[in-house]
N, C-alpha and C positions, 0 to 999 in steps of 0.2 A: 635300755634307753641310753643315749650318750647324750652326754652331760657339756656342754665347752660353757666355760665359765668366763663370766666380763667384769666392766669395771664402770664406775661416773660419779656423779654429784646431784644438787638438785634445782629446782625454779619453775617455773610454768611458760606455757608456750612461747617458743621463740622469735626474737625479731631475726629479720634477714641480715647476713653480715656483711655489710658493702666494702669493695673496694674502693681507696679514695680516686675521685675522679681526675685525672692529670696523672696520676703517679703510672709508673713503667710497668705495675702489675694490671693497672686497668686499660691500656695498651695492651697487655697479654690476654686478655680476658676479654676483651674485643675480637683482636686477631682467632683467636680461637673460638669463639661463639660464629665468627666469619666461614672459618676453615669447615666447622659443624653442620652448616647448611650447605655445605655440598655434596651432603651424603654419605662422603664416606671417611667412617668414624676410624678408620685406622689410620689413615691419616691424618686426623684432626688430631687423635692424642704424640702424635710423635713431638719430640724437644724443638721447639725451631731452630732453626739455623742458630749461631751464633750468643742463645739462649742460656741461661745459671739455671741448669736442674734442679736445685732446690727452690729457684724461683718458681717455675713452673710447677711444680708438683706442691705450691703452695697455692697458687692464684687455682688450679682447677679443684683443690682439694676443698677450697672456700666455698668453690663453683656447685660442686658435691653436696656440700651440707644443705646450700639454699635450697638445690633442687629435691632432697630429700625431705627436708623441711615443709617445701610444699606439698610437698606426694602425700607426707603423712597427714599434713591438715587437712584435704580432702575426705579421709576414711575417717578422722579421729571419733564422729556420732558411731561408729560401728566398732571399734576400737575400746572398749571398756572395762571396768573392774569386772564384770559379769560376764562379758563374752570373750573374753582373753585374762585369765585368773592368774597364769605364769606365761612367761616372756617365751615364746617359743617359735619355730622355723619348721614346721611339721610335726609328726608323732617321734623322732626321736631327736630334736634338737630342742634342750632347754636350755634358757639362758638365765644365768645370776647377777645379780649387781655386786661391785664392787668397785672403788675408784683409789685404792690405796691412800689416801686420806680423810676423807671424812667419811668413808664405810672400807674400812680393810678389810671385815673375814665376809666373802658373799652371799646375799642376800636373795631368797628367793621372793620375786614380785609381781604385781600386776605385768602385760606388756605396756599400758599407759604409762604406771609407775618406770619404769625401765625407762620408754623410751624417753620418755621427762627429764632421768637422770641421764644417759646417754649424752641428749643434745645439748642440757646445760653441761654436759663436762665440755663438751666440744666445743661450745661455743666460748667457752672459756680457757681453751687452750687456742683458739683464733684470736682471742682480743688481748691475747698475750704479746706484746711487743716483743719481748723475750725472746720469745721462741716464731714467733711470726710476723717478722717487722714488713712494716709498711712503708719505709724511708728507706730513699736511696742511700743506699752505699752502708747501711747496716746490716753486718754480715749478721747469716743464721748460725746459731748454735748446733755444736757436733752432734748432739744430739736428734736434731731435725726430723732428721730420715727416720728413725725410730719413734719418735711422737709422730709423724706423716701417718705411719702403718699401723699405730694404734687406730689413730683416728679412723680411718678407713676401714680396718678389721671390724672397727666396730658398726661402722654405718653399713656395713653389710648387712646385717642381722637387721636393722630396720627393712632393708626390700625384702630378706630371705623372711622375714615376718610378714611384712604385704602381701605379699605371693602365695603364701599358704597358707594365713588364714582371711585374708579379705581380698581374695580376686574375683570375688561372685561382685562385693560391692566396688569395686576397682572397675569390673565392665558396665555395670548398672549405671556407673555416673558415666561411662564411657572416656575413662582415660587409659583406656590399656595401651594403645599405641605410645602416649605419654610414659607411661611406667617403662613399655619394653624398651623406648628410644631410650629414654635415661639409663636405664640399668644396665644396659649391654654399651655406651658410650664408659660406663664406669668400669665395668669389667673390661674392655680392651686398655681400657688406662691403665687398670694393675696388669694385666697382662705385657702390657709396652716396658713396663720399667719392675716387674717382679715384687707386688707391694704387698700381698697376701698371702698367707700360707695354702697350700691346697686344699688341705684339711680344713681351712674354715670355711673355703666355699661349699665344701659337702650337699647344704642342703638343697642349694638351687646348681647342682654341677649337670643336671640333664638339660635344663634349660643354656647352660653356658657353653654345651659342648654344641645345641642346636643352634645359636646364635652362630658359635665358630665355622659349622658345616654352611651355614646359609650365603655365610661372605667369602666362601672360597669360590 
């Protein structure tokens, strides 16, 4: 069995993380929600024109968590201490917590437990001004691009968890077309700007490379 190990914090379920209304990321985040109803998502992820990279790769990264967020509050009654005992992405991806502060050596847990910690770390590296300003003309820290990729590495592991262990209840409520549009809208975004290792997409890489063959 292989093992990829993670990282978080804790809290209970999440609110949505709004961009502020007026500011030049909620402009981005329009523009792009615009671009996204055209169909075609390879287009919608590219840098616009005249655009700050790390702007962008902040406003849809935000974009990411809300829609994952909701994904997962759909399935959560299916989602339990009972029916999900460790954090997992099929029979050989298991996942551990750990968020290098307040749990450093990793912890094996529920997938609820996990993803609980997960979204609170996340959402607490989004309401980080620090690292995710919201006002013009404060630049992001060097480090950015490397908290981006965490962040992302790790909300993978919430769809690669949807996808194989609740896609019976993902059709039953009939959001699969919602899951598949999101999830492959996320996977060309890492794919457009190289945000994820390969090796972590592992467990959903047959559905990724079916996505790729279908838009050529």
């Amino acid at each position: 069995m292989s093992f990829l190990f993670s990282s978080c914090s804790s809290k209970t379920f999440k609110l949505k993380k709004n961009i502020p209304e007026g500011s030049h990321q909620y402009e981005l985040l329009k523009n792009a929600e615009a671009t996204l109803g055209s169909e075609n998502l390879r287009q919608a992820v590219m840098l616009p024109e005249g655009e700050d990279l790390n702007e962008w790769i902040a406003v849809n990264t935000v974009d990411f968590f809300n829609q994952i967020n909701m994904l997962y509050g759909t399935i959560t009654e299916f989602c339990t201490e009972a029916s999900c005992p460790v954090m997992s992405a099929g029979p050989r991806y298991e996942y551990h917590w750990a968020d290098g502060t307040n749990i450093k050596k990793p912890i094996k847990c529920s997938a609820p437990k996990y993803i609980d910690y997960l979204m609170t770390w996340v959402q607490d590296q989004l309401d980080d001004e620090t690292l995710f300003p919201s006002k013009i003309g404060v630049p992001f820290p060097k480090n950015f691009m490397s908290v981006a990729q965490t962040i992302l590495k790790r909300l993978f592991r919430v769809y690669g968890h949807i996808y194989h262990q609740h896609f019976d209840s993902v059709m039953q409520l009939q959001e699969e077309a919602h899951l598949n549009t999101s999830f492959k809208h996320f996977i060309f975004f890492d794919q457009e700007f190289n945000l994820i290792d390969r090796c972590e997409l592992a467990p959903l890489q047959e559905l990724i490379e079916t996505f790729g063959s279908k838009d050529r």
